[in-house]
N, C-alpha and C positions, 0 to 999 in steps of 0.2 A: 554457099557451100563452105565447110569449114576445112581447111588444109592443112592445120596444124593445133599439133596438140600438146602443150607445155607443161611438163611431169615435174611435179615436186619432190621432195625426197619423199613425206608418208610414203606413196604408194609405189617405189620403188623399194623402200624396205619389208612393207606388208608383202607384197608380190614374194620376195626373196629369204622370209621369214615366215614357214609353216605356224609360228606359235603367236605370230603379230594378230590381237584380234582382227584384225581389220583385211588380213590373208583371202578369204574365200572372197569376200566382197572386191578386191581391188584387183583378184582373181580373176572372176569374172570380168569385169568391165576391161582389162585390158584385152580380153578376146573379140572385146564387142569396136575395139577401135580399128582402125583403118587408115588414119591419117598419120603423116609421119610426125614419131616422139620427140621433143627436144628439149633439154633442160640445160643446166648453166655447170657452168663449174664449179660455184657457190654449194649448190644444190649438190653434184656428186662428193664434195666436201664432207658436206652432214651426210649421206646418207654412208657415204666411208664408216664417218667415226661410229655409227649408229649399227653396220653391220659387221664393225668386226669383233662384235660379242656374238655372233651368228654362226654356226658351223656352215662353209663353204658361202657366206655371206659375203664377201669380199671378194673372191671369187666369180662370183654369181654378179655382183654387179660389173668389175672389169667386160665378161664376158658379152655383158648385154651392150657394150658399149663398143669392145673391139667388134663385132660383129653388125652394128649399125643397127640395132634393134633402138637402141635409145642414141640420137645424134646430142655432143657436147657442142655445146657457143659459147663463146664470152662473151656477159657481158656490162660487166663493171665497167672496165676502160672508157667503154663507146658512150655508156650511159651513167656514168658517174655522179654528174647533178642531179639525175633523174630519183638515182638510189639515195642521194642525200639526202633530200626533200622530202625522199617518201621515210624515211625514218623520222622525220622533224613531223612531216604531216600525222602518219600514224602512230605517232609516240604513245600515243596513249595505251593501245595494244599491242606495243613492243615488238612492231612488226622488226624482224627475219632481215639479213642482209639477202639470203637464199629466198625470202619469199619477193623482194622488191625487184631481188635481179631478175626472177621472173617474168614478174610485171611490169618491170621496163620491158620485154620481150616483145611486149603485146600492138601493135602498131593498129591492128583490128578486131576487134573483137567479134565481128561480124565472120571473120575466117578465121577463128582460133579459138579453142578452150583451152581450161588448165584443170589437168586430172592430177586431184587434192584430198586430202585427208585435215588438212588443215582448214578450221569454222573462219578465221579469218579471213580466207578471200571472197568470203559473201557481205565484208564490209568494203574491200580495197575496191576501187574503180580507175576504169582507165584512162587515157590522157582525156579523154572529152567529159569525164565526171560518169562513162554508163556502169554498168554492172557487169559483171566479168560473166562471157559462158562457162560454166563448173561442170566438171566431172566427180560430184561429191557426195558424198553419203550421207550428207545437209541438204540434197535438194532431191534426191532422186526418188 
């Protein structure tokens, strides 16, 4: 059973931006969750700089945040080598400090997915080498 669900910025900004293609779609599927949201600090990072060309974008994300809809973790500090490695590892497709700090996140992937807009996490894998559960509009 999966208990958590680890949000990237895409679909924090699509959800928060009417004109984002990707809006209805990311739309949808967050109604269809249930388990609790949690992203990084990295991540509410970009999706900052990303929404405040957004009318009430900025806004719209504090909101979902003070309110526990989307819980913040850090987690560079605790996983630091982890993010290091994973940039050196995925250099090739210029993985994201925001998509790694995620993916340190991931302890099981048996109880967690990551709801993403981002093609890249159908290449990233987790500490044991599996394949990440995705909430993506690459697999669904």
């Amino acid at each position: 059973m999966v208990k958590t669900v680890y949000i990237d910025a895409g679909p924090i900004v699509a959800i928060l931006s009417k004109r984002d293609e990707h809006h209805f779609w990311a739309s949808e599927r967050i109604g269809e969750i249930e388990e609790n949201l949690i992203t990084t600090s990295i991540i509410v990072a970009e999706a900052f700089h990303i929404l405040k060309k957004v009318p009430k974008g900025v806004s719209g994300l504090f909101q979902t945040i003070e309110e526990g809809f989307i819980q913040v973790e850090e987690s560079y500090p605790k996983n630091l080598r982890y993010i290091h490695e994973g940039v050196l590892k995925y250099s090739d497709i210029q993985a994201s400090l925001g998509d790694l700090s995620l993916l340190s996140m991931i302890d099981d992937p048996k109880y967690s997915r990551v709801f993403t807009l981002d093609y890249d996490f159908n290449i990233y894998r987790d500490r044991s080498g599996n394949p990440l559960n995705l909430i993506s509009p690459y697999n669904s």
